[in-house]
C-alpha positions in Angstrom: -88.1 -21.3 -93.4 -86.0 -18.0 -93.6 -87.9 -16.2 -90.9 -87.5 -19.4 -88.6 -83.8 -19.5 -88.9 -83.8 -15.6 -88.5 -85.6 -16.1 -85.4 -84.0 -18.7 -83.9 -80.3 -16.3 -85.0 -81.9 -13.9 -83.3 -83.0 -16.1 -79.8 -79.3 -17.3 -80.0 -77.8 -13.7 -79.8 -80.5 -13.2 -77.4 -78.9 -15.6 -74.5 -75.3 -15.3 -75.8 -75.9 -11.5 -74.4 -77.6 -12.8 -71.5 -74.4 -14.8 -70.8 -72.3 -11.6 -71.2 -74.4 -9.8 -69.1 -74.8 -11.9 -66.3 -77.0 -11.2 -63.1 -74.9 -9.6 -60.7 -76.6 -12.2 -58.0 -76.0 -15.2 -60.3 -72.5 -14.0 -61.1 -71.7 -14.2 -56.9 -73.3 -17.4 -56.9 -71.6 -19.3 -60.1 -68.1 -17.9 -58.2 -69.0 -19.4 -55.0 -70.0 -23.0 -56.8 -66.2 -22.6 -58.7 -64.3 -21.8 -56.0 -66.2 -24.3 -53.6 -65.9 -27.0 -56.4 -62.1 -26.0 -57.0 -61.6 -26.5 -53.1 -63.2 -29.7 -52.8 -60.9 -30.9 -55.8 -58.1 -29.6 -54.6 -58.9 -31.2 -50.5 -58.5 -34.2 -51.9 -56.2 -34.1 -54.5 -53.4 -32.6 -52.5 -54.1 -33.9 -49.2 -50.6 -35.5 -48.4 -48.9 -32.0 -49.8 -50.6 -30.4 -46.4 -53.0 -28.1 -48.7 -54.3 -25.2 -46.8 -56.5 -23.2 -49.1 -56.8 -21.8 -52.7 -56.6 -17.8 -53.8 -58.4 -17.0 -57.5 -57.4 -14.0 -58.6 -59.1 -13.2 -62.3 -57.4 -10.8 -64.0 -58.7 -9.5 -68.2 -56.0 -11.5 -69.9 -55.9 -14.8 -67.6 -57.4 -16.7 -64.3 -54.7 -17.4 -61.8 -55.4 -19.9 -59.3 -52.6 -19.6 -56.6 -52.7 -23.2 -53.8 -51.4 -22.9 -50.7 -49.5 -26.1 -49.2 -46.5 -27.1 -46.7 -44.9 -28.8 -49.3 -45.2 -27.4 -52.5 -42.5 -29.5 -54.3 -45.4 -32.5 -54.0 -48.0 -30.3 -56.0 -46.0 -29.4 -58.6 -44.6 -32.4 -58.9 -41.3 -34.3 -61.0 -40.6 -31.7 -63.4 -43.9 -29.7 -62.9 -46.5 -32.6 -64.4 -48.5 -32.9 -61.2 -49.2 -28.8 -61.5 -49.3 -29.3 -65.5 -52.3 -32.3 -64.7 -54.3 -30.3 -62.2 -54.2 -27.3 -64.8 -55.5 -29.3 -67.3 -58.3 -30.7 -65.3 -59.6 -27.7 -63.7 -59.6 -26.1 -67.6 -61.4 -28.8 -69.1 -63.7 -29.2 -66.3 -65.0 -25.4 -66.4 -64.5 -24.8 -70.2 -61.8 -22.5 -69.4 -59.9 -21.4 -73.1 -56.4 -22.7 -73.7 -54.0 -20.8 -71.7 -56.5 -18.9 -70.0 -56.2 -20.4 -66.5 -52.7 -20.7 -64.7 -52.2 -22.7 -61.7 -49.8 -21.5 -58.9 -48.0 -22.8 -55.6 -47.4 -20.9 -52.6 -45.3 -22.3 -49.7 -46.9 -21.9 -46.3 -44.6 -20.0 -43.5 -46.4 -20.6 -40.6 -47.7 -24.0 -40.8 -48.6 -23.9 -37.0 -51.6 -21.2 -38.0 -52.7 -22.8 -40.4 -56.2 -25.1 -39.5 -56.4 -27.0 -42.8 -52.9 -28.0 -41.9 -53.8 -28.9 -38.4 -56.8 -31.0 -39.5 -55.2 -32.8 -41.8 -52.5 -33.5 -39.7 -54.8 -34.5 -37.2 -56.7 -36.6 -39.6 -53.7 -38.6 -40.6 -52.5 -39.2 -36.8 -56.2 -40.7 -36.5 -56.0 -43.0 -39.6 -52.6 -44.1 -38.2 -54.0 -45.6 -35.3 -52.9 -42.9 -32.3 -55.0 -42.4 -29.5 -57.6 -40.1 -30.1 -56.3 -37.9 -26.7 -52.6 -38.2 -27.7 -53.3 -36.9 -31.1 -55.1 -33.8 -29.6 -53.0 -33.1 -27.2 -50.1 -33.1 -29.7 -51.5 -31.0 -32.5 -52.9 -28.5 -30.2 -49.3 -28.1 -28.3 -47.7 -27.7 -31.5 -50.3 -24.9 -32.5 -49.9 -23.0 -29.3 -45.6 -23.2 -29.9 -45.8 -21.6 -32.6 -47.0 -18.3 -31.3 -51.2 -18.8 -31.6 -53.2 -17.1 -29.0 -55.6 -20.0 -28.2 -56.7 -23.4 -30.2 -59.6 -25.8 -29.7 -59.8 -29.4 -31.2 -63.1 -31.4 -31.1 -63.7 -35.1 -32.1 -66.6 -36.0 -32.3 -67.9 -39.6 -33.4 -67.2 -43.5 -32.3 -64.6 -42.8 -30.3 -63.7 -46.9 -29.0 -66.9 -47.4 -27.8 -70.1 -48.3 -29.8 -71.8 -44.9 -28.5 -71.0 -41.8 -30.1 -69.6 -38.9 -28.3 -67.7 -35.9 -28.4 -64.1 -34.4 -26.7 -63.3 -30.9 -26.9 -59.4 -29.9 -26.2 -58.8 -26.2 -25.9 -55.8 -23.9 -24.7 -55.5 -20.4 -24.4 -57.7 -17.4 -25.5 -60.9 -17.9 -28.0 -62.9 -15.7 -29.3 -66.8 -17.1 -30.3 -68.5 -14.3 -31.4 -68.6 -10.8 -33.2 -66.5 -9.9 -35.9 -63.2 -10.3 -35.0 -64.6 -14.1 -34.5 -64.5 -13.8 -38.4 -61.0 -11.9 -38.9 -58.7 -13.7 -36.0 -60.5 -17.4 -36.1 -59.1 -19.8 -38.8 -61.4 -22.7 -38.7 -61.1 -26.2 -40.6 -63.6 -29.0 -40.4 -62.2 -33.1 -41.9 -64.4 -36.2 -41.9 -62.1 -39.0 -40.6 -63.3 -42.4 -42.5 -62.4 -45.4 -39.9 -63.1 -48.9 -39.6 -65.7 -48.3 -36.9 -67.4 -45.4 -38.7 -66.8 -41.6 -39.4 -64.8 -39.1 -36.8 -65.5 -35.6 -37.4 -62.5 -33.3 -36.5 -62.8 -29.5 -36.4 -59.9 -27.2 -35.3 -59.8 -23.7 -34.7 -57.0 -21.4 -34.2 -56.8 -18.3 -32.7 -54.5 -15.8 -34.9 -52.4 -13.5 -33.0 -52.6 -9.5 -34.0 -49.9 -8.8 -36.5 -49.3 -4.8 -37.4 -47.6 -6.2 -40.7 -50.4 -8.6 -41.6 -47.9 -11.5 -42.0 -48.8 -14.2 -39.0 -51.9 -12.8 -37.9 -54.9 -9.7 -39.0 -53.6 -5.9 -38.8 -56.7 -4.8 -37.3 -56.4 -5.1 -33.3 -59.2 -6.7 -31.3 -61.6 -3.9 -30.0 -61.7 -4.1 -26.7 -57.2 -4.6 -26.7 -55.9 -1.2 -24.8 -52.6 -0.4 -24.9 -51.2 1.8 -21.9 -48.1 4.1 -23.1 -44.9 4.8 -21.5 -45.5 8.4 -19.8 -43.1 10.4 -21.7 -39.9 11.8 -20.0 -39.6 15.1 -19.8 -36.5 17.0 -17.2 -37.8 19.7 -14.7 -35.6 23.1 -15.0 -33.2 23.7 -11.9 -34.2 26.6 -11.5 -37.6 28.3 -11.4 -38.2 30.9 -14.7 -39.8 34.2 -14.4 -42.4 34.5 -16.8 -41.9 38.4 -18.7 
């Protein structure tokens, strides 16, 4: 009986090491699944605050989850509790320790560049009965006001009819492919639940180029040439000798 409880001590210590020393491709995958999960929860949890994304940053002492939202006196709530509930939730549901997780709110500036926004705006106009057109045209005038370079809305679903189709709505510049498709393109996808059956709404915003980084990416788009100001220079009045 001692060397079976020996070896079974020793198995244990075994996969408790294996835990520390996770494999660095299970590691990337086990953070996607969190912060996907964390997103999902968060979608639908805040969805009237006008959440637009989550930021983990994991630092040795603590985990900080920082929420980005238009109205950030809705996710923390009266007094804090909402902020205080969500904490507690996201701790017990991935076995964070007590005081090892804190969650944050950050108020969104520019809530015209922002596509979660947008959809969820959009989504909301839907619900609310407006005419799928007018809601389009609305959100992607507002987006395009507020200094984007191009936006595209499609709907796609039972849009009146029984037959499914889809409507795209687009204005300005849009960029499809290559990487600055991945730095200047903020993209948001919502599943609208109506009586007749389920609208899918994507939006996409084109960012404009920021040098600070603040409404749009530093780096400018590759093929963007800038043509300088020839420099002013005075001709002499009179002719020098050279020595």
């Amino acid at each position: 009986s001692g060397s079976g409880s020996s070896s079974s001590g020793s198995s244990s210590s075994n996969s408790t090491a294996k835990m520390v020393l996770m494999n660095k491709k299970r590691k990337f995958v086990a953070d996607g699944v969190f912060y996907a999960e964390l997103n999902e929860l968060l979608t639908r949890e805040l969805a009237e605050a006008g959440y637009s994304g989550v930021e983990v940053r994991v630092t040795p002492m603590r985990t900080e989850i920082i929420i980005r939202a238009t109205r950030t006196l809705l996710v923390l709530g009266e007094k804090g509790q909402r902020i205080r509930e969500l904490t507690a939730v996201v701790q017990k549901r991935f076995n964070f320790p007590d005081g090892s997780v804190e969650l944050y709110a950050e108020k969104i500036q520019q809530r015209g560049l922002c596509a979660q926004t947008q959809a969820e705006s959009l989504k909301y106009k839907l619900l609310e009965g407006l005419a799928v057109r007018r809601a389009c045209y609305s959100v992607l005038h507002y987006v395009m006001e507020n200094g984007a370079k191009g936006c595209e809305v499609i709907v796609s679903g039972k849009l009146r009819a029984q037959r499914a189709k889809s409507m795209k709505f687009n204005d300005g510049y849009m960029i499809k492919s290559g990487q600055p498709s991945q730095d200047y393109v903020d993209k948001a996808t919502r599943h609208v639940l109506m009586r007749q059956g389920v609208l899918g709404v994507k939006v996409a915003i084109m960012l404009p180029h920021d040098p600070q980084g603040k409404m749009g990416p530093k780096t400018p788009l590759a093929d963007h040439v800038e043509i300088h100001e020839p420099k002013e220079f005075s001709l002499p009045a009179q002719p020098m000798a050279q020595a």
